[in-house]
C-alpha positions as CSV (number, residue, x, y, z in Angstrom):
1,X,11.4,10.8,6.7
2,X,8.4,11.6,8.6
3,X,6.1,9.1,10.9
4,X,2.7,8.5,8.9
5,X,-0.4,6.9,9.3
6,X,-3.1,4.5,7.4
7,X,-6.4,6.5,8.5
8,X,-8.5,3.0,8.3
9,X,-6.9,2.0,11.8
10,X,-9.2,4.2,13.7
11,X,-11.9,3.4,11.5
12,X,-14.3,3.6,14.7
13,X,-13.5,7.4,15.5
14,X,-15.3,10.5,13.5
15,X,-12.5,12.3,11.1
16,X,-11.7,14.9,13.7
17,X,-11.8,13.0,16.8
18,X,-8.9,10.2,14.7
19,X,-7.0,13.3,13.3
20,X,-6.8,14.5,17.4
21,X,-5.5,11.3,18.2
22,X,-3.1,11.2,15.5
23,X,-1.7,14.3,16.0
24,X,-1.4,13.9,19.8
25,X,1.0,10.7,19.5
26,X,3.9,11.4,17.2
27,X,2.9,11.1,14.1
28,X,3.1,13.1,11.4
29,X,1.6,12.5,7.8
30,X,-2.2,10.7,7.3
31,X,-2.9,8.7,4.3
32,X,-6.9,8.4,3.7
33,X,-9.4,5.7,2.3
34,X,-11.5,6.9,-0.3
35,X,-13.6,3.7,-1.5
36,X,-12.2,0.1,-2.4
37,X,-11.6,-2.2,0.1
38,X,-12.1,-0.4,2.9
39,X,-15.5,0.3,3.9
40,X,-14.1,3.9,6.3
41,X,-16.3,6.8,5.9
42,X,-13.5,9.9,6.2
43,X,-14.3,11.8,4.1
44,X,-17.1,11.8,0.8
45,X,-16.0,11.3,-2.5
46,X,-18.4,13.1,-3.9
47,X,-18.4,16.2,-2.0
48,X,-14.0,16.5,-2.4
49,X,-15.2,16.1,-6.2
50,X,-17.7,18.7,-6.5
51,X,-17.4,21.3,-3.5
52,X,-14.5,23.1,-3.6
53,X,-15.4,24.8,0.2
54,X,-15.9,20.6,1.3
55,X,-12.1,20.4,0.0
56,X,-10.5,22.9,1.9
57,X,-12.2,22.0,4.8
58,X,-10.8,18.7,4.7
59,X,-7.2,19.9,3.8
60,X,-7.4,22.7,6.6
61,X,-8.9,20.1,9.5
62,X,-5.2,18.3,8.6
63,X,-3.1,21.5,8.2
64,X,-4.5,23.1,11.7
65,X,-3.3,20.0,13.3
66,X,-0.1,20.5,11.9
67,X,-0.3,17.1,9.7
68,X,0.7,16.3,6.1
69,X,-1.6,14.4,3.7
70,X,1.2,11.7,1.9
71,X,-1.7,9.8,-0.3
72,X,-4.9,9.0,-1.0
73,X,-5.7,5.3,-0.6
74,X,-8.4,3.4,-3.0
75,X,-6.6,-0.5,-2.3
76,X,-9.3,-2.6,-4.7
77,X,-9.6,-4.4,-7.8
78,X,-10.4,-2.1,-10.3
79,X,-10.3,-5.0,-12.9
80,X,-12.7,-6.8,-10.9
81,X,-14.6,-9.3,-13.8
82,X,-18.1,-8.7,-12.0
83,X,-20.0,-5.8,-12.8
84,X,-21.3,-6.0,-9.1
85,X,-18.2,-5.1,-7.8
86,X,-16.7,-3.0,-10.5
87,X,-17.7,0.2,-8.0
88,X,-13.4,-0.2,-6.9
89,X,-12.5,0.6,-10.5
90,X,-15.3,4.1,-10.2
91,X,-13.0,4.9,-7.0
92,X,-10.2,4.6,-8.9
93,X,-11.1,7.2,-11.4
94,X,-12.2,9.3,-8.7
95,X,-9.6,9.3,-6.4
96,X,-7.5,10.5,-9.1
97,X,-9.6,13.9,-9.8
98,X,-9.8,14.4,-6.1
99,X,-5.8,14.2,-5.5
100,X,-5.3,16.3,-8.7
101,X,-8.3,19.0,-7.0
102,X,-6.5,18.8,-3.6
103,X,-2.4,19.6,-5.0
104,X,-1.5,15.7,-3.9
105,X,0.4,14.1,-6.1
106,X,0.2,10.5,-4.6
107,X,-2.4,8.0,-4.9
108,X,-2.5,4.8,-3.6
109,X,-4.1,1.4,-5.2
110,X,-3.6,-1.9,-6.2
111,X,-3.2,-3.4,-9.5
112,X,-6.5,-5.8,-9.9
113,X,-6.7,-8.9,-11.1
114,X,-9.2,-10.3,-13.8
115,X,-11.3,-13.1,-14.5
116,X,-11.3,-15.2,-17.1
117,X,-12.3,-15.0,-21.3
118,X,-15.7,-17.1,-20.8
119,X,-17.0,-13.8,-18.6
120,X,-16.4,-15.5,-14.7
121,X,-17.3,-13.4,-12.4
122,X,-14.7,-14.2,-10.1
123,X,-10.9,-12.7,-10.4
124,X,-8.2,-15.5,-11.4
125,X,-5.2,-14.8,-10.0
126,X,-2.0,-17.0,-11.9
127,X,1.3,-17.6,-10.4
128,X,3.2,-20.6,-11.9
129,X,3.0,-21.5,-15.9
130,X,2.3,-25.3,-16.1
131,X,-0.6,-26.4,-16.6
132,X,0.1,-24.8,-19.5
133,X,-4.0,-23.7,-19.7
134,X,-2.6,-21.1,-17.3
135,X,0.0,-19.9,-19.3
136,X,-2.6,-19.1,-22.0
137,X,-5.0,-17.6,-19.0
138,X,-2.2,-15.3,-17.7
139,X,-1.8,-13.6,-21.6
140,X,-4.8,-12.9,-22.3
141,X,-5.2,-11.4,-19.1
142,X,-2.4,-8.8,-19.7
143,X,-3.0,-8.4,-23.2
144,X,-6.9,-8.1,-23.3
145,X,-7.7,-6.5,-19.6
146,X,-4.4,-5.6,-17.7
147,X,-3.1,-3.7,-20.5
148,X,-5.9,-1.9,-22.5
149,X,-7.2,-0.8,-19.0
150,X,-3.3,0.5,-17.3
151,X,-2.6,2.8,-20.4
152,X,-5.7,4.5,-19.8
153,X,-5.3,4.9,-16.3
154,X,-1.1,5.8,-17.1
155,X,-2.1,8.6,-19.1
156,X,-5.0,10.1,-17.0
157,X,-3.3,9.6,-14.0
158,X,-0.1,12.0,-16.1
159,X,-3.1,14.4,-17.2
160,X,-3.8,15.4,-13.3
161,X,-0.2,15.5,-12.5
162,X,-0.9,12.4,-9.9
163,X,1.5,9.2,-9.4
164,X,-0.2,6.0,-8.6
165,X,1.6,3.9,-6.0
166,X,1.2,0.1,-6.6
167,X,0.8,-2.2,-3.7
168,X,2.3,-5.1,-4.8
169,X,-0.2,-7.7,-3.5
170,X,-0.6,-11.5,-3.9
171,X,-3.7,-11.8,-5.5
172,X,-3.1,-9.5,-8.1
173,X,-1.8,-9.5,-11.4
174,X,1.1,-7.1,-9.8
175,X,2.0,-8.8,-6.5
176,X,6.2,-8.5,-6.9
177,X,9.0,-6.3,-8.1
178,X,9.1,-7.8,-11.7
179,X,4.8,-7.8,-12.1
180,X,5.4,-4.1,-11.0
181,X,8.3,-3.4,-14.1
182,X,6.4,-5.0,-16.1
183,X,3.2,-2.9,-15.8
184,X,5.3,0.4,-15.4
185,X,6.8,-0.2,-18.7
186,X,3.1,-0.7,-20.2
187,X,1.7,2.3,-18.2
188,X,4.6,4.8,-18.2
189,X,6.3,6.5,-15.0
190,X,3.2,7.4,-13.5
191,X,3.2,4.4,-12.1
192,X,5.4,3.0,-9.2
193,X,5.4,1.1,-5.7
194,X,3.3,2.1,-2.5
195,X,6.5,-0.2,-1.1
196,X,4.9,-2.3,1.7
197,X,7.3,-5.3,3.2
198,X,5.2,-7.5,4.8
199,X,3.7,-8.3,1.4
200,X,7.6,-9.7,0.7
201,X,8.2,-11.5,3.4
202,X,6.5,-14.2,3.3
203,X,6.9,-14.3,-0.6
204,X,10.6,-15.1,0.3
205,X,11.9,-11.4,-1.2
206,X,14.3,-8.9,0.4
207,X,13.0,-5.8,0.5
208,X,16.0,-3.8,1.2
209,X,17.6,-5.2,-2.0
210,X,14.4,-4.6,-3.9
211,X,14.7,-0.8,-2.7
212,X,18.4,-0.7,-4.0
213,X,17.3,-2.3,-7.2
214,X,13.9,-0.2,-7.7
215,X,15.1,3.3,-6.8
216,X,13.9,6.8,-5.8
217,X,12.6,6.8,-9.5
218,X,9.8,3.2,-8.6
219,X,9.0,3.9,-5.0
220,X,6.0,6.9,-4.3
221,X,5.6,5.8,-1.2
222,X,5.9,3.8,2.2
223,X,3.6,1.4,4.3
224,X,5.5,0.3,7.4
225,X,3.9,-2.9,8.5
226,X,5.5,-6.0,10.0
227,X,4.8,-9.7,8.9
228,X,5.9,-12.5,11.0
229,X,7.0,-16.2,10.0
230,X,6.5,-19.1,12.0
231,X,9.3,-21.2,10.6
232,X,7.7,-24.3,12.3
233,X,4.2,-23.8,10.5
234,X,6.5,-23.1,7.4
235,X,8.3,-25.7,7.2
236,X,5.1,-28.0,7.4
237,X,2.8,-26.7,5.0
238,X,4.9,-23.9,3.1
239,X,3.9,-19.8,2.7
240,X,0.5,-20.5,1.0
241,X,-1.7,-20.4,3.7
242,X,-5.9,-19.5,3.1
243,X,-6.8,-20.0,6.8
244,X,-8.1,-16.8,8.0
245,X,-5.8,-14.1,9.5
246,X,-7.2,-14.2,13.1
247,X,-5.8,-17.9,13.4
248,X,-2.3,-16.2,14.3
249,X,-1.2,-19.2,16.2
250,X,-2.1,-21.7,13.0
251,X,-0.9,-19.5,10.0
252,X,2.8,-19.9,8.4
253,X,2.9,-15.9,8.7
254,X,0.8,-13.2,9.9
255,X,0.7,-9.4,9.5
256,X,2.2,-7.9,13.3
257,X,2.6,-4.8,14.7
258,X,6.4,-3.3,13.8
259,X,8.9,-4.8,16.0
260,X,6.6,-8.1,16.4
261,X,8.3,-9.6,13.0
262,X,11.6,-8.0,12.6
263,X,13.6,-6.4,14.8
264,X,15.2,-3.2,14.8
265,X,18.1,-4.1,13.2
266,X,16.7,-5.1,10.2
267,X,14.0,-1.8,10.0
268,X,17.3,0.1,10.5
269,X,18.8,-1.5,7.3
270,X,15.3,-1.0,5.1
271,X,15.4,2.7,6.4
272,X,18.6,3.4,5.5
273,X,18.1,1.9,2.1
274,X,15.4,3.9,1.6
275,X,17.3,7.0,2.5
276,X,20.2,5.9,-0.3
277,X,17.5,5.6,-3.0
278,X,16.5,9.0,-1.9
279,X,13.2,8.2,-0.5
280,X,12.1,11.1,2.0
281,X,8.5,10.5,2.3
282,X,6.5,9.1,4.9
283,X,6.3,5.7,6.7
284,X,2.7,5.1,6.4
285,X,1.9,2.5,9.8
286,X,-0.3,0.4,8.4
287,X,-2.3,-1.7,11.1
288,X,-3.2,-5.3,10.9
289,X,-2.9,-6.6,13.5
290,X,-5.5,-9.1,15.1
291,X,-3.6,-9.9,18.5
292,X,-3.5,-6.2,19.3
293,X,-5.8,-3.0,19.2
294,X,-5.6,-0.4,16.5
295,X,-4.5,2.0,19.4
296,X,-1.9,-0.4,21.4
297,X,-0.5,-1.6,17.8
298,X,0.0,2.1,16.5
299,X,1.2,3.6,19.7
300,X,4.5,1.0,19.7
301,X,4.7,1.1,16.0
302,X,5.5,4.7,16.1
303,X,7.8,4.7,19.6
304,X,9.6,1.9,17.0
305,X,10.0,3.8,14.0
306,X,10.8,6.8,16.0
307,X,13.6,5.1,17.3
308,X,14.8,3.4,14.4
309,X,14.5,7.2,12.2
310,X,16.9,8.6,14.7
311,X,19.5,5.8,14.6
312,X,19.4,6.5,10.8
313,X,19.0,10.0,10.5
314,X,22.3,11.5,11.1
315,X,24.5,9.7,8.4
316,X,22.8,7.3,6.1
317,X,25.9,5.5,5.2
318,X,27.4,5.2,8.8
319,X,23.9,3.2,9.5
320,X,24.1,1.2,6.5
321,X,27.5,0.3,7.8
322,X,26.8,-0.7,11.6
């Protein structure tokens, strides 16, 4: 497995000047934003569509620095119910053309979430059946937006030659290992995980079991980020927590810098799992966290991972084991 990196953590820096910095401390792959969420200008969408010199410009600036491109990243809601906002599902379609145009065959998104059948303009998202008005709410979301919509997308992305890795994210309609089955058996094996555990944490799931369970066959690819749980906050007010993500002190969890939630013991034990499901790919350090810097939080994520690789690299079976 190699060290990677989430390109929007040095959002401030031109694409060179972060592509220096990244290749300078230890890390090895990049994984770049085109559109959705994230408001980073890396690289034009437009340009990677319709200049083919633009494209291997960007591909060389990597290669020369001796990195590896594991994904594209368009996180959004492409089923976004307002037409205002439907530019994330336009990225969506993009990013697609531009992996296939560049040889990658990963991209990375979320799932979306809808509105409702009276044309809200707001995404619904449904996790428990009773009332039962959400029951009915939660069908005709898969059958009349989630469905129609992930076929399409299934059988373009399979057109390129591109996988799309799922972030399973609470919020949207795929947010846990059986949402994600369920819209891979609607979509077809193009789709799979972008496997990110701090999404699971919190939702009380064990990601190394969920790797043993999923396989090489569900998981494209790799965020490494850390969540951690204040058990006294927990056991006050329970995981459902809408207080912003800066109030680290007041939340139930928070998203941490690795090593800041779980320790290396347990990063040893995902590693390895990931190794026995055959996953080589990157570990994409994904930084969110508000109590450090992007720099500070990066730089001791990777001295982490690199650590935690080497303790699992020679023999993935002894590690499991230890």
């Amino acid at each position: 497995m190699i060290i990677g990196f989430v390109m929007d953590g040095l959002s401030g820096l031109p694409f060179g000047e972060a592509l220096d910095w990244v290749a300078e401390h230890g890390i090895e792959a990049v994984e770049v934003a085109t559109g959705g969420f994230s408001q980073v200008t890396h690289c034009d969408k437009t340009r990677l569509l319709e200049d083919r010199s633009y494209r291997e410009q960007f591909k060389e600036a990597i290669e020369r620095r001796g990195l590896v491109l594991s994904a594209l990243n368009c996180n959004g809601n492409p089923l976004d119910p307002d037409p205002g906002r439907r530019d994330h599902k336009d990225d969506l379609l993009r990013t697609i053309e531009i992996a296939a145009l560049l040889g990658l065959d990963t991209v990375v998104t979320m799932s979306g979430c809808p509105g409702t059948p009276d044309g809200s303009k707001y995404p619904n998202w449904v996790v428990q059946p009773f009332p039962p008005v959400f029951t009915e709410l939660l069908k005709w979301q898969w059958e009349q937006v989630v469905t129609p919509f992930w076929i399409d997308l299934g059988r373009l992305a399979t057109e390129h030659g591109v996988r799309i890795a799922i972030e399973m994210h609470p919020g949207m309609v795929v947010y846990n290992p059986t949402t994600l089955m369920r819209l891979r058996e609607i979509a077809g094996p193009a789709i799979g995980a972008n496997f990110d555990p701090s999404h699971m944490f919190y939702q009380g799931i064990d990601p190394p079991e969920v790797v043993r369970t999923l396989g090489r066959d569900f998981i494209f690819h790799v965020h490494a980020k850390d969540t951690v749980i204040n058990p006294y906050k927990r056991a006050f007010s329970g995981v459902l927590d809408t207080r912003p993500m800066t109030q680290v002190a007041e939340r139930s969890w928070a998203y941490r810098t690795l090593g800041f939630g779980h320790d290396a013991r347990w990063w040893s034990e995902f590693i390895s799992a990931l190794r026995m499901a055959g996953y080589d790919g990157a570990l994409s350090i994904e930084h969110e966290d508000s109590v450090m810097s992007a720099k500070e939080g990066v730089l001791k994520s990777v001295e982490f991972l690199q650590s935690v690789i080497v303790r699992t690299q020679p023999d993935a079976n002894v590690a499991w084991a230890t």
